[in-house]
C-alpha positions in Angstrom: 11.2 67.3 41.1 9.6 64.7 43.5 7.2 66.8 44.9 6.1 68.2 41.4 5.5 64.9 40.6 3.6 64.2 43.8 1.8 67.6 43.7 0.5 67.0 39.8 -0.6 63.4 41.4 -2.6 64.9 43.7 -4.4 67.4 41.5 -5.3 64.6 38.9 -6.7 62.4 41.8 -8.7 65.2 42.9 -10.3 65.9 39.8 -11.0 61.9 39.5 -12.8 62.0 42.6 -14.6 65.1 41.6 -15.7 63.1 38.0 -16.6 59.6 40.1 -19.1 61.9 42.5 -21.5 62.7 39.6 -21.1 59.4 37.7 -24.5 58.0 39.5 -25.9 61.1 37.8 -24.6 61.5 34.7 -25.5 58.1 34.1 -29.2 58.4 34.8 -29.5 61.8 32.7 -27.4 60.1 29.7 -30.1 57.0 29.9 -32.7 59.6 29.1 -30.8 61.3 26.4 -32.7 61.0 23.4 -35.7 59.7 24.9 -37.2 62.7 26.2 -36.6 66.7 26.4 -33.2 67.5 28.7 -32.3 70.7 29.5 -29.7 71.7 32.0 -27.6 74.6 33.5 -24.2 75.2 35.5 -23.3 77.5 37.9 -19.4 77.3 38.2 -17.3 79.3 40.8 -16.3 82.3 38.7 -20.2 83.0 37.6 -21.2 82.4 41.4 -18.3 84.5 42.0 -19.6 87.7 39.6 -23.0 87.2 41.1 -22.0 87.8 44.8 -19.5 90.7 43.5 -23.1 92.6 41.9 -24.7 91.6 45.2 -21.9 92.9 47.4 -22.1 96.2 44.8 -25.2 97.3 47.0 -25.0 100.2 49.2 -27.7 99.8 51.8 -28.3 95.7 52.0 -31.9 94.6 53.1 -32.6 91.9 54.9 -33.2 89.5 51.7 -29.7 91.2 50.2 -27.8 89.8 53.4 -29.4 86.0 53.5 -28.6 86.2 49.5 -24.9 86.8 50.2 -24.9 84.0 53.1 -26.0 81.7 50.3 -23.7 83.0 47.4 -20.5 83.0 49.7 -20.8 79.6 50.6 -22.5 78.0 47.3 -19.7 77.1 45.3 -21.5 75.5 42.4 -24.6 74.7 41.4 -25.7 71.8 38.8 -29.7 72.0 37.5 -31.1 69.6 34.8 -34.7 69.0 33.8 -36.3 66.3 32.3 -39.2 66.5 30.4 -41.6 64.2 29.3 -44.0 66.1 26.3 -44.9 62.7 24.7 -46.5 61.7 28.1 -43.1 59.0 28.1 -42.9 59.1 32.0 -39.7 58.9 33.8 -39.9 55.7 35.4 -40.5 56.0 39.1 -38.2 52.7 39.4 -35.4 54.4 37.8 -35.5 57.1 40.3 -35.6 55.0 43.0 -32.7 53.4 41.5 -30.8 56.7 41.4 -31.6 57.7 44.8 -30.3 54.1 46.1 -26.9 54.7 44.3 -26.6 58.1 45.5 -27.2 57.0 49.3 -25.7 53.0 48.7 -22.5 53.5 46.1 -21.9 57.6 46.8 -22.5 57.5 50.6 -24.8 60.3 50.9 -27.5 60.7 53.8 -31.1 61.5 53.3 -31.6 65.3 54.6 -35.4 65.2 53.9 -37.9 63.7 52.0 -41.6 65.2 51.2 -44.4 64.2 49.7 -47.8 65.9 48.2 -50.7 64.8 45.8 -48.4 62.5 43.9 -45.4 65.6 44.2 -41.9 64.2 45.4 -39.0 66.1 46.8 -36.1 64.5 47.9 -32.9 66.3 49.8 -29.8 64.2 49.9 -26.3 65.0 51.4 -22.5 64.2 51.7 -21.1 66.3 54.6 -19.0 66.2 57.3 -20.4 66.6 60.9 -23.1 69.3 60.4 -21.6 71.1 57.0 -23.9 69.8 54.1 -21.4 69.5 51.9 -22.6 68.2 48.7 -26.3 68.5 48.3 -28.6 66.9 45.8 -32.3 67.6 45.5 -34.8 65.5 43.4 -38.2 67.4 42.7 -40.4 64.9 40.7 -43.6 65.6 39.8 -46.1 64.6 37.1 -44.6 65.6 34.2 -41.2 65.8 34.7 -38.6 65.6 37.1 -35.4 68.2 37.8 -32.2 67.5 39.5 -29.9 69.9 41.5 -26.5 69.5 42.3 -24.5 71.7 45.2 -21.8 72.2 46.3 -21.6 74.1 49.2 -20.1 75.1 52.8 -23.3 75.5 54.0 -23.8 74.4 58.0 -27.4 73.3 59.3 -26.9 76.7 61.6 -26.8 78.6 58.1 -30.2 77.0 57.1 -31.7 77.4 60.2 -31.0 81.3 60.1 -32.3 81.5 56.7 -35.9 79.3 57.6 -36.5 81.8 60.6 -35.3 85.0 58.3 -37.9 84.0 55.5 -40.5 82.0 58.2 -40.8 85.7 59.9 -42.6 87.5 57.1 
């Protein structure tokens, strides 16, 4: 009896955890709500899961099939929402500066890369252990709009490196 008790303690803490990780961003895309266009998407394990079993259906892999199941085998979900601004109401560049400060302040994760071009903004954040990436959020802001993309993965640096010089080499 004591360790069903302890067992169900540990699953409902887990899934608390789980919850308190996107609060930063649930937060931001529920100030938005009403305000402007939102559209999002999920990826959970068992549609990532049907995906790699039709990948893993093909008889004679390319090169592109093989990085694809690399990806699907160690992306375990995946999180996208968009937010769109058609009355030219412009997500505020201070509350995305805000976000990315609670993300790497409040939710301890690291910045993986940031890039700039002609007023274009991508940011890559992570929360990893040693060189697994862990979770992975990715900020793409540009003009009109801005999307958000939420991983969860198992994905090592050495797994990205492989798939830059497989796609670099074309």
């Amino acid at each position: 009896m004591k360790s069903l008790i302890i067992g169900s303690c540990i699953v409902l803490g887990s899934f608390t955890g789980i919850r308190a990780q996107d609060k930063s961003l649930r937060e931001f895309r529920n100030s938005y709500a009403g305000k402007t266009e939102i559209a999002g998407t999920r990826l959970s394990a068992l549609s990532l899961g049907l995906i790699r079993l039709a990948v893993s259906l093909d008889r004679q892999p390319d090169e592109d099939t093989k990085a694809a199941r690399l990806l699907l085998r160690k992306v375990h979900k995946v999180k996208i929402f968009s937010i769109d601004n058609p009355a030219g109401s412009v997500v505020k560049k201070e509350d995305i500066a805000r976000l990315k400060n609670n993300l790497l302040e409040k939710e301890h994760f690291d910045v993986l890369m940031e890039c700039r071009q002609q007023g274009n903004q991508v940011y890559i954040l992570n929360k990893g252990k040693d060189d697994e990436l862990g979770r992975v959020v990715i900020l793409v802001e540009d003009e009109n709009d801005l999307q958000v993309v939420n991983l969860q993965t198992s994905l090592r640096i050495s797994d990205i490196n492989y798939l830059i010089q497989r796609f670099a080499s074309r």
